[in-house]
One Martini backbone bead per residue (centre of mass of N, CA, C, O) as a GRO file, in nm:
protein
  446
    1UNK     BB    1  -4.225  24.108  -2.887
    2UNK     BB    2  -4.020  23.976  -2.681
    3UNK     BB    3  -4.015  23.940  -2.356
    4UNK     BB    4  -3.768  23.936  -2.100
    5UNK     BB    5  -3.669  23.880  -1.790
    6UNK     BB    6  -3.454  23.856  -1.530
    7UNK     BB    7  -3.422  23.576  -1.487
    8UNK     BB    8  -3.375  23.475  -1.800
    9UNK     BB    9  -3.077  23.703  -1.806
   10UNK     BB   10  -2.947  23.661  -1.492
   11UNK     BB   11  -3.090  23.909  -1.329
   12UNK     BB   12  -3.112  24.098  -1.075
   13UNK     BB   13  -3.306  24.238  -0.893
   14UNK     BB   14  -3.284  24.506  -0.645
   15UNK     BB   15  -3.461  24.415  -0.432
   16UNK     BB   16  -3.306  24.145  -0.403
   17UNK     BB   17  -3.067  24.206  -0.359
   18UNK     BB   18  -3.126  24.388  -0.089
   19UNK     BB   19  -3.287  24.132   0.055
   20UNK     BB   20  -3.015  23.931   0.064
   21UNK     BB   21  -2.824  24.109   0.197
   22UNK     BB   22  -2.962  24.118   0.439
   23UNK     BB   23  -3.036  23.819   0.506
   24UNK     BB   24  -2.700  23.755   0.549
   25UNK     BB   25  -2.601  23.947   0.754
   26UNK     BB   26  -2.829  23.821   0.986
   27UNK     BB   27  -2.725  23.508   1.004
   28UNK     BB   28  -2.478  23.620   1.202
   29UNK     BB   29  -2.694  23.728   1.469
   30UNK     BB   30  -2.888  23.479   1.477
   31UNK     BB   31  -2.621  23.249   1.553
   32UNK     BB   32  -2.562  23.440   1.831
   33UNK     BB   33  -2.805  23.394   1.969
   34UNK     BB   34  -2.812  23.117   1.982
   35UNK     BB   35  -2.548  23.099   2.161
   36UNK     BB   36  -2.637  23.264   2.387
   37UNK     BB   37  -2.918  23.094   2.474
   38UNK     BB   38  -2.743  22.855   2.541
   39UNK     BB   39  -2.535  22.965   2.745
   40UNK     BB   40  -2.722  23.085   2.931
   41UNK     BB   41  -2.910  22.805   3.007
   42UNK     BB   42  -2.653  22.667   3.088
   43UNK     BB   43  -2.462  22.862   3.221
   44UNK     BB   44  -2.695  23.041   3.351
   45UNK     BB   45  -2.935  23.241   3.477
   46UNK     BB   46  -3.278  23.313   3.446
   47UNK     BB   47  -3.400  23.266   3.135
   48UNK     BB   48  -3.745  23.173   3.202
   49UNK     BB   49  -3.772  23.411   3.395
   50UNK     BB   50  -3.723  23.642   3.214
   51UNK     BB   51  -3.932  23.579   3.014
   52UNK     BB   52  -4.182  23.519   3.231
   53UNK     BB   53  -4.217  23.828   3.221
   54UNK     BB   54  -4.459  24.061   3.304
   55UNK     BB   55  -4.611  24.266   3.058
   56UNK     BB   56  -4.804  24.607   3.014
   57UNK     BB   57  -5.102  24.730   2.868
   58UNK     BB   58  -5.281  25.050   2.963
   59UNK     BB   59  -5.608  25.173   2.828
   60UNK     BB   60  -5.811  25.237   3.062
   61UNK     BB   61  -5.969  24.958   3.124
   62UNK     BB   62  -5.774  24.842   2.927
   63UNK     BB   63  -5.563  24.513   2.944
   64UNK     BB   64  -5.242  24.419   2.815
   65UNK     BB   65  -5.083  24.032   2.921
   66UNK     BB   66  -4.763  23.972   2.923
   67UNK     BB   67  -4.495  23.820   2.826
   68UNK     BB   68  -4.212  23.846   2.680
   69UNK     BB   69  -4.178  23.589   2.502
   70UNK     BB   70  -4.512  23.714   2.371
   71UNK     BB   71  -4.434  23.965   2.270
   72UNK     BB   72  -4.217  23.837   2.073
   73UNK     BB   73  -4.417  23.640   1.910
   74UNK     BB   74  -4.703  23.840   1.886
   75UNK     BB   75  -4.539  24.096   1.825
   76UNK     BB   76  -4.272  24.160   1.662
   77UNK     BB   77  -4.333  23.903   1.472
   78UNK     BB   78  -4.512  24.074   1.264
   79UNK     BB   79  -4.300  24.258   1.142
   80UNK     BB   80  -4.197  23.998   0.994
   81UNK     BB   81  -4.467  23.901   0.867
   82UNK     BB   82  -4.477  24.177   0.688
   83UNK     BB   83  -4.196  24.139   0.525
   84UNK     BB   84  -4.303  23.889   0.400
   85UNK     BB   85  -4.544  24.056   0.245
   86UNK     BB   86  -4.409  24.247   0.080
   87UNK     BB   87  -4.223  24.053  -0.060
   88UNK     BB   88  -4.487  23.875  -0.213
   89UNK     BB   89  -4.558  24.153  -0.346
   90UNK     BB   90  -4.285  24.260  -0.476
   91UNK     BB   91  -4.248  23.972  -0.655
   92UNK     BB   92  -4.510  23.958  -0.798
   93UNK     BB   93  -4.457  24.286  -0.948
   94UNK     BB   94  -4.149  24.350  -0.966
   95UNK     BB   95  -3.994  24.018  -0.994
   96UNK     BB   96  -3.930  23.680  -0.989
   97UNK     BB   97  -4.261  23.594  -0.956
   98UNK     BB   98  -4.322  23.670  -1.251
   99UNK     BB   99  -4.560  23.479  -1.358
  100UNK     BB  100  -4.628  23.123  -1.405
  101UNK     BB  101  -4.386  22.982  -1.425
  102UNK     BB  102  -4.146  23.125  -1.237
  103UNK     BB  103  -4.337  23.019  -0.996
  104UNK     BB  104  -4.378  22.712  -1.049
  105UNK     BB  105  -4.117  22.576  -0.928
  106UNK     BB  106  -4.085  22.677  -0.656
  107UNK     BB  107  -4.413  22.619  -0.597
  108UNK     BB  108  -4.335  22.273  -0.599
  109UNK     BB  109  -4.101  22.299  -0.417
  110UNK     BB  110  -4.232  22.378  -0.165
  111UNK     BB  111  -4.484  22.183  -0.149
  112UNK     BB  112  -4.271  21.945  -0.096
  113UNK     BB  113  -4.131  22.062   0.119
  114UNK     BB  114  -4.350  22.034   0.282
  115UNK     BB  115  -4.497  21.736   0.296
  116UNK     BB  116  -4.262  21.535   0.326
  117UNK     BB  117  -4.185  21.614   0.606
  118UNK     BB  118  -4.462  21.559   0.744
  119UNK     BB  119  -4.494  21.223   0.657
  120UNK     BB  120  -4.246  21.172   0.830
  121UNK     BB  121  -4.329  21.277   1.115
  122UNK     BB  122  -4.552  21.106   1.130
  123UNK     BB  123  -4.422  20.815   1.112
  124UNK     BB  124  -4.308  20.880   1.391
  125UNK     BB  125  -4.591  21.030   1.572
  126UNK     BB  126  -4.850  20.858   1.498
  127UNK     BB  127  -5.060  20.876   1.824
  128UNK     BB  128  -4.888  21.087   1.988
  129UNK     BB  129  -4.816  21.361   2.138
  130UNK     BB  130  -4.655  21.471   1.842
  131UNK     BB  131  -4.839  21.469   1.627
  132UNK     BB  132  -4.904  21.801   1.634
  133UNK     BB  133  -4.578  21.916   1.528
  134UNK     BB  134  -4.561  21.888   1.198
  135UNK     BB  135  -4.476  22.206   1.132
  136UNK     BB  136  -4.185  22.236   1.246
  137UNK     BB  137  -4.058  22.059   0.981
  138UNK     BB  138  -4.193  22.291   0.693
  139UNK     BB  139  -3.904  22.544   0.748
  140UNK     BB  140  -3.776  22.796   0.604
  141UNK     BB  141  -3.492  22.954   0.662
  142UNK     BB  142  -3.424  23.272   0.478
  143UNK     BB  143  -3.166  23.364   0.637
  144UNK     BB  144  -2.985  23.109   0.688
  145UNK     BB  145  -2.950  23.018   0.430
  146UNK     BB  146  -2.825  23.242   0.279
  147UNK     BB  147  -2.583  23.256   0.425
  148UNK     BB  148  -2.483  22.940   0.392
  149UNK     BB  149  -2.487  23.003   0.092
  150UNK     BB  150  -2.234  23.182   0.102
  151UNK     BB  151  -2.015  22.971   0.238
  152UNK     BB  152  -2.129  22.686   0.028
  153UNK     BB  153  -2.180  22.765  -0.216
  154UNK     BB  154  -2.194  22.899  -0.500
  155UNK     BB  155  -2.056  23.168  -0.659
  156UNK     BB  156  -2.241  23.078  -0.915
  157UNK     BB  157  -2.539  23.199  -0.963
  158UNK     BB  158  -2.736  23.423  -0.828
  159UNK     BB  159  -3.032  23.211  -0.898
  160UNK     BB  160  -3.015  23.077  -0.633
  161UNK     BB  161  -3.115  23.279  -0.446
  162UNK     BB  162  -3.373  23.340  -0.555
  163UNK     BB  163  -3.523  23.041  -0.533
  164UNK     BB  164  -3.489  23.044  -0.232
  165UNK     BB  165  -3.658  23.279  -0.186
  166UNK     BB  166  -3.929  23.172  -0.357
  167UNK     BB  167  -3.964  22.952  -0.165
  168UNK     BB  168  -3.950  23.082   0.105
  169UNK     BB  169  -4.210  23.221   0.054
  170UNK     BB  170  -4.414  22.960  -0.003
  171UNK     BB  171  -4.351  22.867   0.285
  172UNK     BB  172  -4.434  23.046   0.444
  173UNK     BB  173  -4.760  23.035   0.356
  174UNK     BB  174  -4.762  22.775   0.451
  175UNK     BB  175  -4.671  22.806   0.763
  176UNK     BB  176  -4.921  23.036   0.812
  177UNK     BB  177  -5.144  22.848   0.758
  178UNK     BB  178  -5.086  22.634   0.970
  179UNK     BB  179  -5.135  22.845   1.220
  180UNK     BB  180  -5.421  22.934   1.098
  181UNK     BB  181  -5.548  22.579   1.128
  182UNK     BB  182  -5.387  22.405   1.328
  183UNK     BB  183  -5.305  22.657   1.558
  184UNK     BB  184  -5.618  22.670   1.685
  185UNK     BB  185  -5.829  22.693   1.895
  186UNK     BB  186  -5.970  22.958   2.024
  187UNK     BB  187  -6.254  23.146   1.907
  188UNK     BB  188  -6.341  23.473   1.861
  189UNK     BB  189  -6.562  23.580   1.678
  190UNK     BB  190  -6.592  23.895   1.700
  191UNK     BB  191  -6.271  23.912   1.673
  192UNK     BB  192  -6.262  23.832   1.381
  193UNK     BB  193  -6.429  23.983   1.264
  194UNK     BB  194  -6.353  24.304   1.281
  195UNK     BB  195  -6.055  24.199   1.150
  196UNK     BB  196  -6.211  24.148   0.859
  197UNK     BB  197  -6.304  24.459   0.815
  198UNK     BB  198  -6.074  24.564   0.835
  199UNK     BB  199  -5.923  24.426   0.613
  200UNK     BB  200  -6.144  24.538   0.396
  201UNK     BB  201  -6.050  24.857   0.445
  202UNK     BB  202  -5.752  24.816   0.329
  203UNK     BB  203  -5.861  24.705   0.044
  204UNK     BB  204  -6.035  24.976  -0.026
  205UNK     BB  205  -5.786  25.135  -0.025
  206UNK     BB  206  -5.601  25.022  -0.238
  207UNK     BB  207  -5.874  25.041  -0.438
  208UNK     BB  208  -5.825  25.358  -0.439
  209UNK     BB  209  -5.519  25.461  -0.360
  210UNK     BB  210  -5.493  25.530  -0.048
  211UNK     BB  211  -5.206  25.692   0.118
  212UNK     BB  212  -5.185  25.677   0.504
  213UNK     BB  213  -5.021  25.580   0.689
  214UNK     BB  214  -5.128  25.658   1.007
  215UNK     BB  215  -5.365  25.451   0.933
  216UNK     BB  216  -5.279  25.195   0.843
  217UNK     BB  217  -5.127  25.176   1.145
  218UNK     BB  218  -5.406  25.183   1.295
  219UNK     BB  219  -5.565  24.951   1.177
  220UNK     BB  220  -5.342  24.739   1.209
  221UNK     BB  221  -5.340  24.756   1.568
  222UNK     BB  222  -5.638  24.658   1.554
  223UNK     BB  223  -5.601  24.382   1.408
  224UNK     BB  224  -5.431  24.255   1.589
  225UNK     BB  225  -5.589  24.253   1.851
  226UNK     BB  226  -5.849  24.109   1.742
  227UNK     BB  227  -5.648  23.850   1.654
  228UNK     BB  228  -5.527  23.790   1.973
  229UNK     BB  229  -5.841  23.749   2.075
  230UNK     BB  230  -5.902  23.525   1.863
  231UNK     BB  231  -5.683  23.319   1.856
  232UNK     BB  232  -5.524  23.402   1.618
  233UNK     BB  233  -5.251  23.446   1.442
  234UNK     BB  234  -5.098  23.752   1.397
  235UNK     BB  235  -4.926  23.667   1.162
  236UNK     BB  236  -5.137  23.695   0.952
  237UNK     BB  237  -5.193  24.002   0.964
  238UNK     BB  238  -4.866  24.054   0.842
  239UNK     BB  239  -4.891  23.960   0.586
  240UNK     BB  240  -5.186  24.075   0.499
  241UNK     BB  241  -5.041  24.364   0.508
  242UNK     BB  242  -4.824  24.336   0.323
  243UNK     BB  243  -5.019  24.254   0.053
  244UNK     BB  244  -5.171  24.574   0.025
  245UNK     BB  245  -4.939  24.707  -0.062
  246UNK     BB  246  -4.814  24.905  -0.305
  247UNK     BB  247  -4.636  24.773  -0.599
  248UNK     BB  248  -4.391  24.961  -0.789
  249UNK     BB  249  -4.297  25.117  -1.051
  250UNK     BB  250  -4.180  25.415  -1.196
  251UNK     BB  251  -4.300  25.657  -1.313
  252UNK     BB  252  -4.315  25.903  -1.557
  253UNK     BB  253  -4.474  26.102  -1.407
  254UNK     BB  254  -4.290  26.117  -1.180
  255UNK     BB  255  -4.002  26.143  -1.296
  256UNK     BB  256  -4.120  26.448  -1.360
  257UNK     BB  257  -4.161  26.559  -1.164
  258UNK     BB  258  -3.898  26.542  -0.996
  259UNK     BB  259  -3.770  26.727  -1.253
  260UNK     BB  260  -3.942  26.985  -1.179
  261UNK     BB  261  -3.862  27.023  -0.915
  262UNK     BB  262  -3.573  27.047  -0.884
  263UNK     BB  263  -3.558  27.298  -1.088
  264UNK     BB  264  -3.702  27.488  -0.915
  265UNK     BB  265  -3.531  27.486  -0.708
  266UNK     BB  266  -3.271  27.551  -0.800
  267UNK     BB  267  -3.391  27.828  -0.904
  268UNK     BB  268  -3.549  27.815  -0.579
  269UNK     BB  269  -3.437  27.759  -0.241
  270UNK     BB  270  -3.716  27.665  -0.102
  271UNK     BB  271  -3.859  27.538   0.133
  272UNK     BB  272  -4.123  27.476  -0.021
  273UNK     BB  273  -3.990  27.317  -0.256
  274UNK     BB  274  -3.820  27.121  -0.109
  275UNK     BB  275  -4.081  26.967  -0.019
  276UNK     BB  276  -4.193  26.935  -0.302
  277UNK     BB  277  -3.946  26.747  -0.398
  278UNK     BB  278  -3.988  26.534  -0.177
  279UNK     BB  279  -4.228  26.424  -0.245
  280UNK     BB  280  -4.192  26.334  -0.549
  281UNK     BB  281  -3.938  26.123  -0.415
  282UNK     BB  282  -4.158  25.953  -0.289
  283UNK     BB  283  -4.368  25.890  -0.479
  284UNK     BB  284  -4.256  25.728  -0.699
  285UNK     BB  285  -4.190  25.546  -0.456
  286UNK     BB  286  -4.343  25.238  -0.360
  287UNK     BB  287  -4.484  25.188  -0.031
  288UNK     BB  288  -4.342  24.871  -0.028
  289UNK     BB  289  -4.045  24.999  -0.061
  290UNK     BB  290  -4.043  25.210   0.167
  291UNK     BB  291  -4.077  25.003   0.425
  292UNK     BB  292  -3.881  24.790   0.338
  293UNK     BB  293  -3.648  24.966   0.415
  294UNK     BB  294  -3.738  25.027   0.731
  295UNK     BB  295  -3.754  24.759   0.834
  296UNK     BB  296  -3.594  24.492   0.773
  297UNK     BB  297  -3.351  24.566   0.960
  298UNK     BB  298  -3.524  24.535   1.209
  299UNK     BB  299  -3.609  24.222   1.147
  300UNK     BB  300  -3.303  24.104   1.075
  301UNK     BB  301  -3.135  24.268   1.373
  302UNK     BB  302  -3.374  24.236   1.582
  303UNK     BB  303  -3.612  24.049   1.594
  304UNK     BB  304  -3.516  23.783   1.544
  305UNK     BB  305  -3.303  23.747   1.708
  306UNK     BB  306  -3.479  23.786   1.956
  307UNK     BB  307  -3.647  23.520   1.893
  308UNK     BB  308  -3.387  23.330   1.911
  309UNK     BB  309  -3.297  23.421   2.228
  310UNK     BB  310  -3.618  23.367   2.353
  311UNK     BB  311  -3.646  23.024   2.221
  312UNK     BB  312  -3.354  22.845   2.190
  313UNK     BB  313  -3.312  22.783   2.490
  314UNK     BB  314  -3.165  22.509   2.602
  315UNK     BB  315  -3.093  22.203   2.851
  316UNK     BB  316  -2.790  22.019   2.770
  317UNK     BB  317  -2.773  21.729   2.884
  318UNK     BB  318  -2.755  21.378   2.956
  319UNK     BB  319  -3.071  21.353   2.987
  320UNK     BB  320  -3.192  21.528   2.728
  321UNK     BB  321  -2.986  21.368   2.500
  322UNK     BB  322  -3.090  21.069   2.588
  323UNK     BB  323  -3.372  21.140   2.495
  324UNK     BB  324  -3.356  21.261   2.205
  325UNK     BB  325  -3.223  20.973   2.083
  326UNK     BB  326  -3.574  20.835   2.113
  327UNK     BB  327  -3.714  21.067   2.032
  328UNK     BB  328  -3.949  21.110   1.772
  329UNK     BB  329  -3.983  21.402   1.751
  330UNK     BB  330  -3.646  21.439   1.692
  331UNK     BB  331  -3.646  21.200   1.460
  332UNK     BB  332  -3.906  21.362   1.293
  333UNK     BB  333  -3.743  21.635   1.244
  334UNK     BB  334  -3.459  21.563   1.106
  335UNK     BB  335  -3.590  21.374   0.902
  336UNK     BB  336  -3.730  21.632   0.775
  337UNK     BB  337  -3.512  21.837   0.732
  338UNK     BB  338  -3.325  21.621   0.556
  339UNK     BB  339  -3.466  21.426   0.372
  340UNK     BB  340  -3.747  21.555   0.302
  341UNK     BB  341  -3.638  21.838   0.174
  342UNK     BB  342  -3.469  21.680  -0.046
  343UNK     BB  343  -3.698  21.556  -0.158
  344UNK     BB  344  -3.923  21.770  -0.202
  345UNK     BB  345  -3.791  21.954  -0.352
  346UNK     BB  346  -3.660  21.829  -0.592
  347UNK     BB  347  -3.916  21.660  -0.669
  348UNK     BB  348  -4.059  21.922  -0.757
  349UNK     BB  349  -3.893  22.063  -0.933
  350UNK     BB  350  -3.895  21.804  -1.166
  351UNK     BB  351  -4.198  21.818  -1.219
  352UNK     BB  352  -4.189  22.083  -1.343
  353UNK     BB  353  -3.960  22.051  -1.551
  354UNK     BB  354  -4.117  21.800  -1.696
  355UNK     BB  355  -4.409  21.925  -1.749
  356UNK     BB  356  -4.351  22.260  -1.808
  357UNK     BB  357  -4.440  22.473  -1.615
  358UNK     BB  358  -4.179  22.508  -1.500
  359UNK     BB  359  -3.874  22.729  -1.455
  360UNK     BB  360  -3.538  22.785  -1.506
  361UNK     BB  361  -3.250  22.945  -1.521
  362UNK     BB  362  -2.979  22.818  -1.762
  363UNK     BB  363  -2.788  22.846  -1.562
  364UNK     BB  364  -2.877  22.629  -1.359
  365UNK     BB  365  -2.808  22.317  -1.178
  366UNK     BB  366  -2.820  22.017  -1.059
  367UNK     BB  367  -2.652  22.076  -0.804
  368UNK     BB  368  -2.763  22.341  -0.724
  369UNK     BB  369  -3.070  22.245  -0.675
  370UNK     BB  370  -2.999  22.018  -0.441
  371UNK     BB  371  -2.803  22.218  -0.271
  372UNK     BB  372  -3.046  22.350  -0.200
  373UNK     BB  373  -3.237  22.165  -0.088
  374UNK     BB  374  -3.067  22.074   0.144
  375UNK     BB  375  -3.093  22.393   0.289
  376UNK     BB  376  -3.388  22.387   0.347
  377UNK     BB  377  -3.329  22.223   0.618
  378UNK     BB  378  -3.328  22.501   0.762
  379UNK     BB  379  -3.512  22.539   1.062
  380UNK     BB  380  -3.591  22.784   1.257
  381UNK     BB  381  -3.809  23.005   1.338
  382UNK     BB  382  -4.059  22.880   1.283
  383UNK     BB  383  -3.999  22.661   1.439
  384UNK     BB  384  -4.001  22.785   1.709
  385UNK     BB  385  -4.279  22.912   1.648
  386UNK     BB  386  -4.439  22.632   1.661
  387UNK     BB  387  -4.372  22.516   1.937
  388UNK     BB  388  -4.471  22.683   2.089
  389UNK     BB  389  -4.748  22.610   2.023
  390UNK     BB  390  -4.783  22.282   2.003
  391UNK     BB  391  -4.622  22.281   2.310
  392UNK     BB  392  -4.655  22.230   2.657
  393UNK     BB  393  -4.405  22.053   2.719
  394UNK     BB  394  -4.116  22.089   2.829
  395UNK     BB  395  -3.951  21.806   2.742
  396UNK     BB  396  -4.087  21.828   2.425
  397UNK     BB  397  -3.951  22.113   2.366
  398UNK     BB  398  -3.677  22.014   2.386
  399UNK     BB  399  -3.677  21.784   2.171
  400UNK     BB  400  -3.737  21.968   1.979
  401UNK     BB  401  -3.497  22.194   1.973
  402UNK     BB  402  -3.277  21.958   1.897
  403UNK     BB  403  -3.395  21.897   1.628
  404UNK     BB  404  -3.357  22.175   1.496
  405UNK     BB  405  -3.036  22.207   1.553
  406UNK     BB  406  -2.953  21.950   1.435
  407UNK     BB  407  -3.085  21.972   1.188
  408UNK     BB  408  -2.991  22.274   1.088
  409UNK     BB  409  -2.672  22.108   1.050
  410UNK     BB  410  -2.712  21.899   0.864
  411UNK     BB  411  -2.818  22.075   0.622
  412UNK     BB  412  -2.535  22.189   0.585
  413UNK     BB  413  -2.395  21.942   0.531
  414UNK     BB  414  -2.547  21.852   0.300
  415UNK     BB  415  -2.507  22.089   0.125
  416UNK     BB  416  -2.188  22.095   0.142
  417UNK     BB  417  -2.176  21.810  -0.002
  418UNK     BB  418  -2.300  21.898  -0.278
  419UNK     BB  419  -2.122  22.102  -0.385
  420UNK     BB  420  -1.873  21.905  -0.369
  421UNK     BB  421  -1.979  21.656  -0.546
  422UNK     BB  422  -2.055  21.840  -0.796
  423UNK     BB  423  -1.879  22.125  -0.850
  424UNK     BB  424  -2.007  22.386  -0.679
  425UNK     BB  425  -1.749  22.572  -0.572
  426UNK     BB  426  -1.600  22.693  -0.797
  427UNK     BB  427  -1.538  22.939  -1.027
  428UNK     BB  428  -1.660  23.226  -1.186
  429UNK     BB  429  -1.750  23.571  -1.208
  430UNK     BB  430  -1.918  23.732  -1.405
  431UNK     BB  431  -2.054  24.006  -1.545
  432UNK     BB  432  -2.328  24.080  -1.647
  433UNK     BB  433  -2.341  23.970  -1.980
  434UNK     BB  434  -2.066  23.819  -1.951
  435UNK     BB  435  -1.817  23.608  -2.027
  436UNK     BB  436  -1.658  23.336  -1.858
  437UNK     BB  437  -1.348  23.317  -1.852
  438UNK     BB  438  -1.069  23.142  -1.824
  439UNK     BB  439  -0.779  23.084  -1.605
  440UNK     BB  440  -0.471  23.177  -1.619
  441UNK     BB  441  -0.205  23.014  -1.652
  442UNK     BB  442   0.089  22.944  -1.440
  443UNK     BB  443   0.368  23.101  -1.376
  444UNK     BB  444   0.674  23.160  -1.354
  445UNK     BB  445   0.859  23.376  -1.270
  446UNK     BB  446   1.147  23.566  -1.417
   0.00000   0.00000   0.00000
């Protein structure tokens, strides 16, 4: 008997729906950060005085000193990519990216879009002071994508948010790896060595199938600290204890579990029951599931937007931005968020379809798949992210942050010019598995 997923029935899984819902809500938050960044730097004082105030944590004779700015881009910014491991854990496991086909479109359409944006970039750039921050190009922001998704897309079917957030995901690990492999200078062995040891043991949790939070936290917070030392974006760290957390749908026996413990409760209503009622209730959801449930709105509510308006704020003068309209950096982020992503999603997309290796739900068409590629140009956070790293001219930072903003603008509106000459801004959403009827006709009143 064939099984169909959800993906070609047209319908999304709950986690993914719950995942898109905060990332939609999120980058109204994100879009004020950005703005509140901006009138800061520019209308306000002390914007990069307060961000390079800095601040101590010591234990003991150690002790770690950072200013704001790398505390939220070093320390905070792991949550974000904790919960980025999470979802590409359990999207892998019990969502949208199960098997090798429905995998197989998103991440050859993001191969393309890493790819194409990067040697673009470098076409404007190499042998330059900028020739290293090809990374800026290659990243497409999961939050705003989505949102501005929501106000200039297809009203349905929702499998075009699916696609992109598979995109996303697929992205975020090249550009993780990017960072991991590009964007390190001295490496500190021992301890990098220690933060591998760390993560084989908790590696050997997961396949002893052993879970205890404060553990887990506990080995977390000393592998973040030795990659930190060791050279190494702590980015990492997050990504890869997202992905050893295991995800998993309720099991029978945990489902019947909670029906025992529950008519026991009934029965007689003690303190003991109810204990033994809720551990039951929280074991059948699988422990990737429910940090995922507590971490996200963190992440998308608080962590993201604050590392937005820690390091969005540029001075927009006009000496500026008549630098930034000559600077190959400015005009090779642009070009690469605008053309690239559009040329490299589109292409890598079709290569999958042309050859067979990859599907998508038979819902999407070209106008939608299209003009989401052209919105996977809107690279926020990791790009800002990237610059951190990337450059230390504060000229150079400049003129990257002004190509991030224009390039990010530019790629929303040309996702809504293409969904608009393609005719997908119209149509109707029936509930799914019903067929979508057509609108009845406009009589004038009687």
């Amino acid at each position: 008997m064939a099984v169909t997923t959800l993906s070609e029935r047209g319908e999304l899984s709950r986690a993914a729906r719950s995942f898109l819902s905060t990332e939609s809500g999120s980058a109204v938050l994100l879009l004020l950060a950005a703005v509140t960044a901006l009138l800061w730097a520019n209308l306000g004082t002390g914007y990069e005085d307060f961000w390079h105030m800095e601040f101590s944590l010591s234990l003991g004779g150690a002790e770690l000193t950072e200013d704001l700015r790398h505390w939220v881009n070093d320390g905070l910014m792991v949550l974000f990519f904790f919960s980025v491991g999470l979802e590409i854990s359990r999207e892998m496991v019990l969502g949208e990216l199960r098997g090798i086909r429905a995998l197989a479109a998103p991440t050859v359409a993001a191969i393309g879009g890493l790819v194409v944006p990067a040697l673009l970039y470098l076409a404007f750039n190499a042998g330059g002071p900028g020739a290293g921050a090809w990374g800026i190009a290659i990243s497409t922001d999961t939050a705003v994508v989505i949102g501005v998704l929501a106000l200039v897309g297809p009203r349905c079917p929702d499998q075009l948010r699916v696609f992109l957030l598979a995109l996303a995901i697929v992205d975020d690990i090249g550009a993780v790896a990017a960072i991991a492999l590009f964007y390190t200078e001295d490496v500190d062995v021992a301890a990098l060595v220690l933060a591998g040891v760390l993560f084989l043991a908790l590696l050997g949790l997961r396949f002893a199938k052993f879970w205890r939070t404060p553990i887990y936290v506990l080995i977390g917070v000393i592998m973040w600290w030795a990659t930190l030392r060791s050279g190494v974006h702590p980015s990492v760290v997050g990504v890869a204890m997202g992905l050893l957390v295991n995800a998993y749908a309720p099991r029978p026996w945990d489902m019947a579990r909670v029906q025992v413990a529950g008519r026991s409760f009934l029965v007689d209503p003690s303190p003991e029951r109810a204990l033994a009622t809720q551990v039951a209730v929280t074991e059948a959801v699988s422990p990737n599931e429910r940090l995922q449930l507590r971490i996200q709105p963190w992440s998308s509510y608080v962590i993201v937007p604050l590392f937005v308006l820690a390091n969005a704020g540029v001075v927009l003068t006009g000496e500026t931005l008549a630098a930034a309209l000559t600077s190959p950096i400015t005009i090779g982020i642009v070009v690469g968020l605008t053309v690239g992503k559009l040329i490299g999603v589109t292409a890598g997309t079709w290569v999958a379809l042309r050859t067979g290796i990859g599907k998508v739900p038979d819902t999407l068409r070209w106008g939608q798949l299209v003009g989401g590629a052209g919105l996977a140009g809107i690279g926020f956070t990791v790009a800002l992210f990237v610059t951190d790293l990337a450059l230390d001219d504060p000229a150079l930072v400049t003129d990257a942050k002004i190509g991030i903003l224009t390039g990010s603008i530019l790629a929303a509106g040309i996702g809504w010019t293409i969904f608009r000459v393609a005719g997908e801004r119209g149509g109707q959403c029936a509930p799914t598995g019903l067929p979508v009827l057509p609108p009845r006709p406009w009589r004038p009143p009687a």
